[in-house]
mmCIF file of the N, C-alpha and C atoms, coordinates in Angstrom:
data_MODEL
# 
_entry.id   MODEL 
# 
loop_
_atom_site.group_PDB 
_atom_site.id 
_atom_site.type_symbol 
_atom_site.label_atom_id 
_atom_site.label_alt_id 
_atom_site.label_comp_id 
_atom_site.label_asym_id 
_atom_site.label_entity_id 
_atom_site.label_seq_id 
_atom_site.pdbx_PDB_ins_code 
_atom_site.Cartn_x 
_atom_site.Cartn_y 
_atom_site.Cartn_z 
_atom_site.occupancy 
_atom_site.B_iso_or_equiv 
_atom_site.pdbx_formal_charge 
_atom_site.auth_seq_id 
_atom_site.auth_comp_id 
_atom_site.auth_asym_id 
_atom_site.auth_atom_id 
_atom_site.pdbx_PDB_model_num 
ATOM 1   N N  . UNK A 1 1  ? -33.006 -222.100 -21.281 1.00 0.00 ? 1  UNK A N  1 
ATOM 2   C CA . UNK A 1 1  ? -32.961 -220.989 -22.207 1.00 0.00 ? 1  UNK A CA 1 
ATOM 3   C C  . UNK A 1 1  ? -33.728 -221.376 -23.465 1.00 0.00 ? 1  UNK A C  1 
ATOM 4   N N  . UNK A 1 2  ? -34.579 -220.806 -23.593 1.00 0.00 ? 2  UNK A N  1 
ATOM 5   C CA . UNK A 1 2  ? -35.064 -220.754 -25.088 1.00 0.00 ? 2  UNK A CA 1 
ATOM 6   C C  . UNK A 1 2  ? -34.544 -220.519 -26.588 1.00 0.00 ? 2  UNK A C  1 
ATOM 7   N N  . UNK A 1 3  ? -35.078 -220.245 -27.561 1.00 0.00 ? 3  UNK A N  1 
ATOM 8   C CA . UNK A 1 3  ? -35.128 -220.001 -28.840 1.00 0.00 ? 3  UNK A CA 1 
ATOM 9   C C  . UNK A 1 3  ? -34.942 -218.717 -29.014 1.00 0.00 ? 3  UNK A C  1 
ATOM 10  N N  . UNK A 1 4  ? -33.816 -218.007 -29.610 1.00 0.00 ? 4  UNK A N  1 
ATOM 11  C CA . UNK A 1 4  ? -33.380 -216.571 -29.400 1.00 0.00 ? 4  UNK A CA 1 
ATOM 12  C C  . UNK A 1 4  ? -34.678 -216.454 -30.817 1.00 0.00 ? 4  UNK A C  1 
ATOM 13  N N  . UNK A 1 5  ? -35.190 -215.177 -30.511 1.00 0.00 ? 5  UNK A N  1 
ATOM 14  C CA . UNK A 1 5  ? -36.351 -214.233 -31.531 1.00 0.00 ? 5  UNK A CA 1 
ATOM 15  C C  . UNK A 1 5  ? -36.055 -213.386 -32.090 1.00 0.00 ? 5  UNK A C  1 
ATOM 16  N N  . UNK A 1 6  ? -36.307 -213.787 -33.441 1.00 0.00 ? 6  UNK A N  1 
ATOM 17  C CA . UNK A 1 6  ? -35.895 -212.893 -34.470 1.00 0.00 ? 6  UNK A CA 1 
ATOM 18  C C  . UNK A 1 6  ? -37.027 -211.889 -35.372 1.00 0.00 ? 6  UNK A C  1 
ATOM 19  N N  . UNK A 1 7  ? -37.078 -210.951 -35.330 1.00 0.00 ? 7  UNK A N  1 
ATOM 20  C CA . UNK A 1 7  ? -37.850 -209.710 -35.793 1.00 0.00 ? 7  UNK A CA 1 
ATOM 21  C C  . UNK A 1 7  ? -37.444 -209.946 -37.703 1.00 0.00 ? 7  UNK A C  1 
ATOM 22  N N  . UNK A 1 8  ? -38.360 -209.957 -38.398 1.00 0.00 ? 8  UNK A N  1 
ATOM 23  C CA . UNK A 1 8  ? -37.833 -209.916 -39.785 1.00 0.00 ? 8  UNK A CA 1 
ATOM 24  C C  . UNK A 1 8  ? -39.260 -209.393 -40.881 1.00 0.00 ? 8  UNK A C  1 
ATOM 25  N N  . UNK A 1 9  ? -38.633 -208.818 -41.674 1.00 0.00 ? 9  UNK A N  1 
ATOM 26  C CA . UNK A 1 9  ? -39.289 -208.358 -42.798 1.00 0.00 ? 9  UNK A CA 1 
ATOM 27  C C  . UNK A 1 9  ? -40.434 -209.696 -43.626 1.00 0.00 ? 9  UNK A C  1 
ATOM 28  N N  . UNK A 1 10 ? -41.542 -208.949 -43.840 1.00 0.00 ? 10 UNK A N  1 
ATOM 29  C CA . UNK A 1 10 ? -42.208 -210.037 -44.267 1.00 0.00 ? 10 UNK A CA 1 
ATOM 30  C C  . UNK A 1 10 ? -42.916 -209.596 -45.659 1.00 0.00 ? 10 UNK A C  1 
ATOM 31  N N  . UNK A 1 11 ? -43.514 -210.127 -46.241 1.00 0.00 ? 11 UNK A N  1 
ATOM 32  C CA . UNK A 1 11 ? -44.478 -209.164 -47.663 1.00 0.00 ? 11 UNK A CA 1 
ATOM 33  C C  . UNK A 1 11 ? -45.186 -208.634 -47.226 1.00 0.00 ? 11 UNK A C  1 
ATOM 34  N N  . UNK A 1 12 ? -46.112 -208.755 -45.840 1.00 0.00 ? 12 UNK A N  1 
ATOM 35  C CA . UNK A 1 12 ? -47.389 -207.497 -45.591 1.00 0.00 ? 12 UNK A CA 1 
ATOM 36  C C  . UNK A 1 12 ? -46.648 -207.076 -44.353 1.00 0.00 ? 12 UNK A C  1 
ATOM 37  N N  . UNK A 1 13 ? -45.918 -206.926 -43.829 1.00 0.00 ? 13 UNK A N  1 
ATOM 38  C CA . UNK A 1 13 ? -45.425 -205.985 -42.653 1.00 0.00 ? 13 UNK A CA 1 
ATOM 39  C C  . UNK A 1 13 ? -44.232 -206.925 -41.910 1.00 0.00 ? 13 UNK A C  1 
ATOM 40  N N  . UNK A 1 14 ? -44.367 -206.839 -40.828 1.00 0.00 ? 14 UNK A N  1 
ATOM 41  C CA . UNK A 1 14 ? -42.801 -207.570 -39.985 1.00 0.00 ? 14 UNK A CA 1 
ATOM 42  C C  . UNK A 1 14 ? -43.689 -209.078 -39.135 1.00 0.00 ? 14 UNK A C  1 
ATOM 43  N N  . UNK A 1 15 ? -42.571 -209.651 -38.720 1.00 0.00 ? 15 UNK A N  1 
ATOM 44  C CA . UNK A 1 15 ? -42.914 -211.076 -38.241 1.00 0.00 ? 15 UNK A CA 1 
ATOM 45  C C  . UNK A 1 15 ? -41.873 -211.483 -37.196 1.00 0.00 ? 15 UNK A C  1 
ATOM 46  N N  . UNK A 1 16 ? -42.119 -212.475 -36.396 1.00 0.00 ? 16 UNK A N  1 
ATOM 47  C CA . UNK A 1 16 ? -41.631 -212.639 -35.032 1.00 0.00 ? 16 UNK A CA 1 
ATOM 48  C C  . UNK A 1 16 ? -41.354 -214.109 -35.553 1.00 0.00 ? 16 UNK A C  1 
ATOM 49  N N  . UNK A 1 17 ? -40.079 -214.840 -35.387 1.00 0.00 ? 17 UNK A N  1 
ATOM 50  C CA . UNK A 1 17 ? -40.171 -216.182 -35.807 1.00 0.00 ? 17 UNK A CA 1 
ATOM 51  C C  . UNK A 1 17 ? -38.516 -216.993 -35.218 1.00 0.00 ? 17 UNK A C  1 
ATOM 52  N N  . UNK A 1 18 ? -38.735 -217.768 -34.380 1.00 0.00 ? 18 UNK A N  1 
ATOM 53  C CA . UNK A 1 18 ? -38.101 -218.321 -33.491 1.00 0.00 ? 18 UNK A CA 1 
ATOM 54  C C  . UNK A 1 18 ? -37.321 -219.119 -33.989 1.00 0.00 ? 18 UNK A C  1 
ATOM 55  N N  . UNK A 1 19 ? -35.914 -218.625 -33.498 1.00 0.00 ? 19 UNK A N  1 
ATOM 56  C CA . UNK A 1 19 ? -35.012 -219.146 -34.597 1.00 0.00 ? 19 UNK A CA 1 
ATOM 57  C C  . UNK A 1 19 ? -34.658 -221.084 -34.798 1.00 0.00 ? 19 UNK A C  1 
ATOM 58  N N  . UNK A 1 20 ? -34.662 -220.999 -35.944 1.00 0.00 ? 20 UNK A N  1 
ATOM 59  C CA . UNK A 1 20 ? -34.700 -222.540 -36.893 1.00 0.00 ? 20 UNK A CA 1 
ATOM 60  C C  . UNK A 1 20 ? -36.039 -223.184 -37.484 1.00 0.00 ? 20 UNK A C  1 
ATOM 61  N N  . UNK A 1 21 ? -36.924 -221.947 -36.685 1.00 0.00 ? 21 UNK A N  1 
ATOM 62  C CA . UNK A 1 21 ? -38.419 -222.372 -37.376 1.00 0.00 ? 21 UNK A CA 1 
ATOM 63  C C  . UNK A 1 21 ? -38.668 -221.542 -38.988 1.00 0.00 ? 21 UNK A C  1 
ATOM 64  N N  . UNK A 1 22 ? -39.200 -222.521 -39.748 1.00 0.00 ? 22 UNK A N  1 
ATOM 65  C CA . UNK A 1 22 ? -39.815 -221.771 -40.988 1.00 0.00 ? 22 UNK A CA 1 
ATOM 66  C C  . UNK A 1 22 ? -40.988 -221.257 -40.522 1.00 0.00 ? 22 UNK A C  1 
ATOM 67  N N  . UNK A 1 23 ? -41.866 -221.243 -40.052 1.00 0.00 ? 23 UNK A N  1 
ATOM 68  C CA . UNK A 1 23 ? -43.138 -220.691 -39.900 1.00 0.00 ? 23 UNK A CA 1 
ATOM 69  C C  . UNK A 1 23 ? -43.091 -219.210 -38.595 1.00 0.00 ? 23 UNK A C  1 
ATOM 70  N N  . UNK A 1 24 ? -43.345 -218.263 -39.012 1.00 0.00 ? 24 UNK A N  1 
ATOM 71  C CA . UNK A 1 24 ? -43.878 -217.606 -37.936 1.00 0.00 ? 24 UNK A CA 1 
ATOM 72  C C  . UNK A 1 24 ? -44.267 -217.478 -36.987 1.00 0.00 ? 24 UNK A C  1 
ATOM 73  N N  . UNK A 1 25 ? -44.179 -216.660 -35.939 1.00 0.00 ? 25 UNK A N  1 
ATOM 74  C CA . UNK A 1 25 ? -44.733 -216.912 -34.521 1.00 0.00 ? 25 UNK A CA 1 
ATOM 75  C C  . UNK A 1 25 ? -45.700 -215.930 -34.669 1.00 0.00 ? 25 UNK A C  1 
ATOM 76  N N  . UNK A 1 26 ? -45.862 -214.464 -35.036 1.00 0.00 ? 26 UNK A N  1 
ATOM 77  C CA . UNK A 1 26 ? -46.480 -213.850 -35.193 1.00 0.00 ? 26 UNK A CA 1 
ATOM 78  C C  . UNK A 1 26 ? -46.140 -213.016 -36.057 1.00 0.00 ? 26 UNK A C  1 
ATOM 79  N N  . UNK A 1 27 ? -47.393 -212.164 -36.765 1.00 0.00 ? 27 UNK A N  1 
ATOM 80  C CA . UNK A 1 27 ? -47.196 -211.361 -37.907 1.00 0.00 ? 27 UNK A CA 1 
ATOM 81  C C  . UNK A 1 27 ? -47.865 -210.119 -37.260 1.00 0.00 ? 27 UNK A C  1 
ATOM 82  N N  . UNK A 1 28 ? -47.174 -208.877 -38.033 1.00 0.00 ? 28 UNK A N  1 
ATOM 83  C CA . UNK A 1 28 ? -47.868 -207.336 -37.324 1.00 0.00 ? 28 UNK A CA 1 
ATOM 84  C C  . UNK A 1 28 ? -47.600 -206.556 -38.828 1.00 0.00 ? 28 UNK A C  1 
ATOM 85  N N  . UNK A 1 29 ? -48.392 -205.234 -38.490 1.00 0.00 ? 29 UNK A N  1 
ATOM 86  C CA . UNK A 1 29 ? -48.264 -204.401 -39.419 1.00 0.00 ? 29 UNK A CA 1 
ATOM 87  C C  . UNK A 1 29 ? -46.610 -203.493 -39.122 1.00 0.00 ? 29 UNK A C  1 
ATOM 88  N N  . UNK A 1 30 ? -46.363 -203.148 -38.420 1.00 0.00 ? 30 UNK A N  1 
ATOM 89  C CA . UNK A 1 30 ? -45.564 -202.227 -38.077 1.00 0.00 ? 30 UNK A CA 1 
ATOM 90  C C  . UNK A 1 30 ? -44.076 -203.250 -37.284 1.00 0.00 ? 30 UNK A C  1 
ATOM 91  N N  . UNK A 1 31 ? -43.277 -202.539 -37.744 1.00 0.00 ? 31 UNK A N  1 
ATOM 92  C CA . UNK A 1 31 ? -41.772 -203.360 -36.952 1.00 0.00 ? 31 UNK A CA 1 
ATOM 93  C C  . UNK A 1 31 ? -41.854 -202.929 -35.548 1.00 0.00 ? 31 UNK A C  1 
ATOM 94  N N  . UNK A 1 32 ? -42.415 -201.952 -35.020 1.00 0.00 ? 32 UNK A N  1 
ATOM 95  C CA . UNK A 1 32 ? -42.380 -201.608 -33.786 1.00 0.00 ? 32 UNK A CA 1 
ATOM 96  C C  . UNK A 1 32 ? -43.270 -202.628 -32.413 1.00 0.00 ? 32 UNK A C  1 
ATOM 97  N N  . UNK A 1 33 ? -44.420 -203.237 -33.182 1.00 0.00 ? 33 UNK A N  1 
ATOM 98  C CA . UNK A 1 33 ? -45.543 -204.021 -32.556 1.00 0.00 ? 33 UNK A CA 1 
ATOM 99  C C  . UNK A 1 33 ? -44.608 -205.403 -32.408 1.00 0.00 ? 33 UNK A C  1 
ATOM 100 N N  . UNK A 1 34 ? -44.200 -205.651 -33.319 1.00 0.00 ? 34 UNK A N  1 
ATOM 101 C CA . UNK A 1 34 ? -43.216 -207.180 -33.944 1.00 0.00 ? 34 UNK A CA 1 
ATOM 102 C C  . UNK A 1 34 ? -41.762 -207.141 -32.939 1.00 0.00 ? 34 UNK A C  1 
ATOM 103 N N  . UNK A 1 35 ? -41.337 -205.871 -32.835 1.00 0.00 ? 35 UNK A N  1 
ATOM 104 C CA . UNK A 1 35 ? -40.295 -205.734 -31.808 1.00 0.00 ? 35 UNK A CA 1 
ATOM 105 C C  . UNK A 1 35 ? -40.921 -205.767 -30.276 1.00 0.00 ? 35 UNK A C  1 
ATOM 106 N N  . UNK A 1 36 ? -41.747 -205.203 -29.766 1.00 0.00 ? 36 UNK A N  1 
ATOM 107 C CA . UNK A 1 36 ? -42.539 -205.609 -28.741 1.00 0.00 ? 36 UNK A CA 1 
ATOM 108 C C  . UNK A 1 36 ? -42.843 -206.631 -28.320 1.00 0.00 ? 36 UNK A C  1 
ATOM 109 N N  . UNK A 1 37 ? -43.820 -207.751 -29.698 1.00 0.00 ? 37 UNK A N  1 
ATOM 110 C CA . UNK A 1 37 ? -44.089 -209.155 -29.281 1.00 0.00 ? 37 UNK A CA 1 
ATOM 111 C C  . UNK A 1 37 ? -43.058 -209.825 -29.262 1.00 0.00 ? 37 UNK A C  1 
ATOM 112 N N  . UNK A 1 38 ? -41.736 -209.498 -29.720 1.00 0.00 ? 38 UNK A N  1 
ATOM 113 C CA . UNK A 1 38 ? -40.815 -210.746 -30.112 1.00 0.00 ? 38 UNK A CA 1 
ATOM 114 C C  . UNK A 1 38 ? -39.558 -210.778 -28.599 1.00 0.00 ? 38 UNK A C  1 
ATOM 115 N N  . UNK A 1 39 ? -39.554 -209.256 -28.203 1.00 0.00 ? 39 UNK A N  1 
ATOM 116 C CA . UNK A 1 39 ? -38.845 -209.052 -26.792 1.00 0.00 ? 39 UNK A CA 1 
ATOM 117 C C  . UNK A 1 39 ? -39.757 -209.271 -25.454 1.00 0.00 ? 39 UNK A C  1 
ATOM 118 N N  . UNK A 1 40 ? -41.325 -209.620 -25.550 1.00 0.00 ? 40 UNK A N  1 
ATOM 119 C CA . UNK A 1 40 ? -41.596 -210.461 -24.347 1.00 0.00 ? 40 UNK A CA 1 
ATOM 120 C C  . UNK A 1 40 ? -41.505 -212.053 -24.684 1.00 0.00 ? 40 UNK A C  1 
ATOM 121 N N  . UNK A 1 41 ? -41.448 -212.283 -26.083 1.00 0.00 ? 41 UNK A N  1 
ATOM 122 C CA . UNK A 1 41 ? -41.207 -213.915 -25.609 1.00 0.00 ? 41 UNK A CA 1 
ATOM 123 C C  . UNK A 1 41 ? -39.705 -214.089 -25.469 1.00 0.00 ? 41 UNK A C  1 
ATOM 124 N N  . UNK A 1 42 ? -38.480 -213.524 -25.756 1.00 0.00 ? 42 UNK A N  1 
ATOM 125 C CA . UNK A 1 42 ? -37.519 -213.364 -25.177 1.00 0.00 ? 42 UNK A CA 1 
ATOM 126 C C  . UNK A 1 42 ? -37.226 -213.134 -24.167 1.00 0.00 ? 42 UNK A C  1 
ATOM 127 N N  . UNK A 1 43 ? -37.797 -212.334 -23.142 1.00 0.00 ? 43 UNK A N  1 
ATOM 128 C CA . UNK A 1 43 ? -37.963 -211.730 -21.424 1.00 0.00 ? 43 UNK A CA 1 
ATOM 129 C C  . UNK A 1 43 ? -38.594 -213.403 -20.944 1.00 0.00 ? 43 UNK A C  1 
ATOM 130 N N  . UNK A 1 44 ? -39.335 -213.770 -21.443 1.00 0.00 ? 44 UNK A N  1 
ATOM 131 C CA . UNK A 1 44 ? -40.327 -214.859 -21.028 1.00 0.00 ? 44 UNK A CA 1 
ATOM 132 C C  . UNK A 1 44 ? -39.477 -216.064 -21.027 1.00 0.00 ? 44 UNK A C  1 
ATOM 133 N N  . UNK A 1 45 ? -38.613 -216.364 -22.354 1.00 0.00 ? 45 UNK A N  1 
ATOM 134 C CA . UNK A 1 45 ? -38.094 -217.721 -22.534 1.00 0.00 ? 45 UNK A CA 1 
ATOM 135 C C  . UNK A 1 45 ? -36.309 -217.839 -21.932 1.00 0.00 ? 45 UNK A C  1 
ATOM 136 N N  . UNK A 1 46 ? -36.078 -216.196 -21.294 1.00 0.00 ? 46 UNK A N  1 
ATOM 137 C CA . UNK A 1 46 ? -34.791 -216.071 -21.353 1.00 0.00 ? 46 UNK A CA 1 
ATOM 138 C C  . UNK A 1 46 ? -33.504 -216.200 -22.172 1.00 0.00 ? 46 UNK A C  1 
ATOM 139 N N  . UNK A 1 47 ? -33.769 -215.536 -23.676 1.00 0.00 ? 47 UNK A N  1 
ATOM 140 C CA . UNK A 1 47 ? -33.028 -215.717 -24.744 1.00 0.00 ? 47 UNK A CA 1 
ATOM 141 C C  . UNK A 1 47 ? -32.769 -214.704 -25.556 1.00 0.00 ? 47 UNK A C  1 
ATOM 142 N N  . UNK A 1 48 ? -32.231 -214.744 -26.493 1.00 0.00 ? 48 UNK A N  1 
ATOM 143 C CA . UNK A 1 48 ? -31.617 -213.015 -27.506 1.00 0.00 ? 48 UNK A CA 1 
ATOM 144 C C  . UNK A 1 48 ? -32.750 -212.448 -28.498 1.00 0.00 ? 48 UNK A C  1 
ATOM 145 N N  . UNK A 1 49 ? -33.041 -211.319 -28.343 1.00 0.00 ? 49 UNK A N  1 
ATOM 146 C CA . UNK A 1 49 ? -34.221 -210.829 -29.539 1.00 0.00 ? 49 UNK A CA 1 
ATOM 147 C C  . UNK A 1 49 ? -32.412 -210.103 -30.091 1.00 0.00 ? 49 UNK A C  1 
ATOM 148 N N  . UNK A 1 50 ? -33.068 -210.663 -31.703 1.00 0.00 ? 50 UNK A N  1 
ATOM 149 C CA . UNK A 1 50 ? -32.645 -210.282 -32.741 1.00 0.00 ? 50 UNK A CA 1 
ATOM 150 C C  . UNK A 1 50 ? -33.529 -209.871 -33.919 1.00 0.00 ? 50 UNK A C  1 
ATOM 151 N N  . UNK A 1 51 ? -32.996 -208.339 -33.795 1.00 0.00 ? 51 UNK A N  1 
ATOM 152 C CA . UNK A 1 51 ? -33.865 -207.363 -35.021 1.00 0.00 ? 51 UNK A CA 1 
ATOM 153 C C  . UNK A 1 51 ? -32.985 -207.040 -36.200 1.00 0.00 ? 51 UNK A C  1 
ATOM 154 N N  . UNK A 1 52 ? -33.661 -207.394 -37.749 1.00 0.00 ? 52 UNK A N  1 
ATOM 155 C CA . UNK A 1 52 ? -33.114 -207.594 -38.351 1.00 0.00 ? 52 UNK A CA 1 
ATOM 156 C C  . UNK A 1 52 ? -33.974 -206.230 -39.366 1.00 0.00 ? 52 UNK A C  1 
ATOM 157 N N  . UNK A 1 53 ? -32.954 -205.735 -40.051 1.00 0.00 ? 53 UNK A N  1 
ATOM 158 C CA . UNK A 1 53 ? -33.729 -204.573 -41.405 1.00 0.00 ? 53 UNK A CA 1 
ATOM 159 C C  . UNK A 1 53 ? -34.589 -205.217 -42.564 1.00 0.00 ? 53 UNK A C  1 
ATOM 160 N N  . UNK A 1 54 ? -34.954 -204.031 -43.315 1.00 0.00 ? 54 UNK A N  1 
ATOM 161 C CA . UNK A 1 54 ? -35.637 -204.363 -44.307 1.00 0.00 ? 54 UNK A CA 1 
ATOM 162 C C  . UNK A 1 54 ? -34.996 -205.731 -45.344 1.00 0.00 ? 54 UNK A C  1 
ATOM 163 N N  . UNK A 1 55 ? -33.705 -205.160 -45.018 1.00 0.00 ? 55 UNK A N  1 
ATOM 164 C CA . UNK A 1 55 ? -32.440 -205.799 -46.495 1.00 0.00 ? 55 UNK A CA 1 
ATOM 165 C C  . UNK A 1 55 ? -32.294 -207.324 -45.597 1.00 0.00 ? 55 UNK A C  1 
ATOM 166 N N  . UNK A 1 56 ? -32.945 -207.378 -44.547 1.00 0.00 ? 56 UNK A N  1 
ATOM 167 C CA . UNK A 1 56 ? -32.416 -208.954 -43.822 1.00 0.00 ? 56 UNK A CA 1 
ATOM 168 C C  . UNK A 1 56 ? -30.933 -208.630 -43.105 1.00 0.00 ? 56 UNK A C  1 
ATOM 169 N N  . UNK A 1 57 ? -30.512 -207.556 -42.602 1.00 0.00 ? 57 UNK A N  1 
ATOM 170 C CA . UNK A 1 57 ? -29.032 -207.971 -42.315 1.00 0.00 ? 57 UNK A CA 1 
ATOM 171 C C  . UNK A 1 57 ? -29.785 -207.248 -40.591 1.00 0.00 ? 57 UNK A C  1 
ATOM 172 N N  . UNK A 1 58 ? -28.795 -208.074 -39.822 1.00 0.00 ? 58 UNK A N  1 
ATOM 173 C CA . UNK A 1 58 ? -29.137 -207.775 -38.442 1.00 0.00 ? 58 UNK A CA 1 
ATOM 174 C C  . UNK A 1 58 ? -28.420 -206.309 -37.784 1.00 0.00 ? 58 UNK A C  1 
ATOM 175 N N  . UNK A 1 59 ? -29.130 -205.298 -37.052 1.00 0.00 ? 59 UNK A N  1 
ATOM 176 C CA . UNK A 1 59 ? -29.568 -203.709 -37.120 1.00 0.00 ? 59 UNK A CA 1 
ATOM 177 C C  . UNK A 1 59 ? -29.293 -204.263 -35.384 1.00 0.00 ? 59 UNK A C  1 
ATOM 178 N N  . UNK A 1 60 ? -29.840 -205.198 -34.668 1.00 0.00 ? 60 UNK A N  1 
ATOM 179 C CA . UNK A 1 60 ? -29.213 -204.663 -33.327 1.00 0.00 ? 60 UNK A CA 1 
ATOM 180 C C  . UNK A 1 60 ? -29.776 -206.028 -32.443 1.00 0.00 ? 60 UNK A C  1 
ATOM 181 N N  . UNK A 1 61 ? -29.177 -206.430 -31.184 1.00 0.00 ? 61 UNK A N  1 
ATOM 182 C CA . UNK A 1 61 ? -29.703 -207.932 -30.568 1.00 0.00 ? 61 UNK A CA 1 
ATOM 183 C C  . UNK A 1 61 ? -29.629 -206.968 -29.251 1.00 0.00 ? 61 UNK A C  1 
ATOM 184 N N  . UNK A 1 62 ? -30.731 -207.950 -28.360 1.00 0.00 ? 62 UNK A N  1 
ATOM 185 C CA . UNK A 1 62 ? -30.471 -207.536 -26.822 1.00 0.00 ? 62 UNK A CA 1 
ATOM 186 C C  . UNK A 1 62 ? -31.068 -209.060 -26.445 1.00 0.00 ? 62 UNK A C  1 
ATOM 187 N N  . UNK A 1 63 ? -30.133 -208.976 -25.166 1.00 0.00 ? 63 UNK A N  1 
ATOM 188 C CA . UNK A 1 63 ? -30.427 -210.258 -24.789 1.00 0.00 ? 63 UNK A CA 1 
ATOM 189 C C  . UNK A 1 63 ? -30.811 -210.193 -23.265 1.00 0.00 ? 63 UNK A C  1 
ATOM 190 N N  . UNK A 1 64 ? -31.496 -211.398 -23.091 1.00 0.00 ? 64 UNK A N  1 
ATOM 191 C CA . UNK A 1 64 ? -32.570 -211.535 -21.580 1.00 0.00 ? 64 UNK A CA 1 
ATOM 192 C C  . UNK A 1 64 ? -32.203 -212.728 -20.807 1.00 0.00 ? 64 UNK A C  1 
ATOM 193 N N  . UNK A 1 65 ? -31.244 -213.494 -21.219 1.00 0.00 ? 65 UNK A N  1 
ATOM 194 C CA . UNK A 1 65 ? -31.015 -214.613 -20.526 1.00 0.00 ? 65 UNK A CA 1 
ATOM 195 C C  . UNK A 1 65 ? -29.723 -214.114 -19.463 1.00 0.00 ? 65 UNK A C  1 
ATOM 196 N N  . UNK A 1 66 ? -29.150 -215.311 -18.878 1.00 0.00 ? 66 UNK A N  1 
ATOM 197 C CA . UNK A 1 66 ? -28.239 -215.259 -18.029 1.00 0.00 ? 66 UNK A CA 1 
ATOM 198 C C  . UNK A 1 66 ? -27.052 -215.604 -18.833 1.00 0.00 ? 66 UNK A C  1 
ATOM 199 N N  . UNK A 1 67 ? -26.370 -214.221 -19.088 1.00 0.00 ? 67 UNK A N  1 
ATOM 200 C CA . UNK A 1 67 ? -25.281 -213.750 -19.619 1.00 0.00 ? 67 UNK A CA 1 
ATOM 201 C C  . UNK A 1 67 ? -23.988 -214.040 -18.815 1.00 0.00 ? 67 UNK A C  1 
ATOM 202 N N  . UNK A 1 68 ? -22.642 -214.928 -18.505 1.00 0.00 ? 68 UNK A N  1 
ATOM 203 C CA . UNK A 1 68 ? -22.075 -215.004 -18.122 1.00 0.00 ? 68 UNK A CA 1 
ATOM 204 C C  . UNK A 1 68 ? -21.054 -213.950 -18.738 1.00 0.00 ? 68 UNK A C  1 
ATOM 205 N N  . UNK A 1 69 ? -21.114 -213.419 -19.441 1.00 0.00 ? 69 UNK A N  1 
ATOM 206 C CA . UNK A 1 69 ? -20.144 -211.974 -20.262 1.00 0.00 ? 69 UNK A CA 1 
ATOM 207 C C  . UNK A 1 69 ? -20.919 -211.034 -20.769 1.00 0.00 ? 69 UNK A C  1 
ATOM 208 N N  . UNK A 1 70 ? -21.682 -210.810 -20.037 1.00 0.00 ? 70 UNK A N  1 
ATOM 209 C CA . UNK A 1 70 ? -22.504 -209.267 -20.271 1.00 0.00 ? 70 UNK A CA 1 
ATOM 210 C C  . UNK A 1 70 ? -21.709 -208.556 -21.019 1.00 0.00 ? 70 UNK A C  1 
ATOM 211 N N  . UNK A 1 71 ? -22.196 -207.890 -22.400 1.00 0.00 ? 71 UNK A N  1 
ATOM 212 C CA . UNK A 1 71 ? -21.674 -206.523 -22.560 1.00 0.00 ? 71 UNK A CA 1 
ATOM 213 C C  . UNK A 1 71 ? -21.294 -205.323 -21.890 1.00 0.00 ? 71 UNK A C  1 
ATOM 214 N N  . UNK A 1 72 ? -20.735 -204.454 -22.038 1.00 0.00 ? 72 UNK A N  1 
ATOM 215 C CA . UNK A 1 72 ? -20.360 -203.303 -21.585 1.00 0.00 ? 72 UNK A CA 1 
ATOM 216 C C  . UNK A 1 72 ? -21.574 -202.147 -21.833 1.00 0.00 ? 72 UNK A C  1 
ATOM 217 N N  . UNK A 1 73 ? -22.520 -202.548 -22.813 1.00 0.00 ? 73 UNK A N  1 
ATOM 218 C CA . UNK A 1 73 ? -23.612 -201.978 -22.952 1.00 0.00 ? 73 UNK A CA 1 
ATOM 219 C C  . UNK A 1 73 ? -24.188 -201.723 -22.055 1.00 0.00 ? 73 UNK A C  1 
ATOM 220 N N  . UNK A 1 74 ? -24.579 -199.543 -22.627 1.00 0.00 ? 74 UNK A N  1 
ATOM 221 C CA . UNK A 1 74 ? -25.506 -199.450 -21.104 1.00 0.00 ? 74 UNK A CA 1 
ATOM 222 C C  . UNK A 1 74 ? -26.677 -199.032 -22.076 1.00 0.00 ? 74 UNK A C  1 
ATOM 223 N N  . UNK A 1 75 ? -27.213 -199.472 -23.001 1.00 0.00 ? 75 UNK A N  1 
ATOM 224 C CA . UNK A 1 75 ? -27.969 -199.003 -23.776 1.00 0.00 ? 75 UNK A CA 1 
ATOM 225 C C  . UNK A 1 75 ? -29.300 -199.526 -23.314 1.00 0.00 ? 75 UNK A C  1 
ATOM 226 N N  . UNK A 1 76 ? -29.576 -200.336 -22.394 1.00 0.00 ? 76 UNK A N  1 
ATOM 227 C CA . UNK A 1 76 ? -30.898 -200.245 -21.807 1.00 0.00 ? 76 UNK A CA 1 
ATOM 228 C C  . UNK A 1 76 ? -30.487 -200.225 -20.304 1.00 0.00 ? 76 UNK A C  1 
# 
């Protein structure tokens, strides 16, 4: 299992940055592009994308790994 990916607010648009790293994985204009890149390296590494708001507080996680307590979520 990988490095769960976190979606976060940046000064020129949103950023993809793998959690415990200071540096970025990738930078985008739009949160929507940044949510895209950050849920295939999650699909890829088998781990949690976590999207976080403008204010930094976390707005919603989905996860890609092997969940031994899946949610009840049928939201995808």
């Amino acid at each position: 299992m990988g490095k769960n990916q976190h979606v976060v607010k940046t000064d020129d648009g949103w950023g993809v940055r793998g959690e415990g790293n200071s540096r970025l994985t990738s930078e985008h204009r739009t949160k929507s592009a940044a949510e895209n890149a950050a849920r295939q390296i999650a699909k890829n590494q088998h781990s949690e994308l976590v999207i976080h708001g403008r204010d930094g507080k976390i707005q919603d996680k989905d996860s890609f790994g092997n969940d031994p307590c899946p949610p009840k979520d049928r939201k995808h």
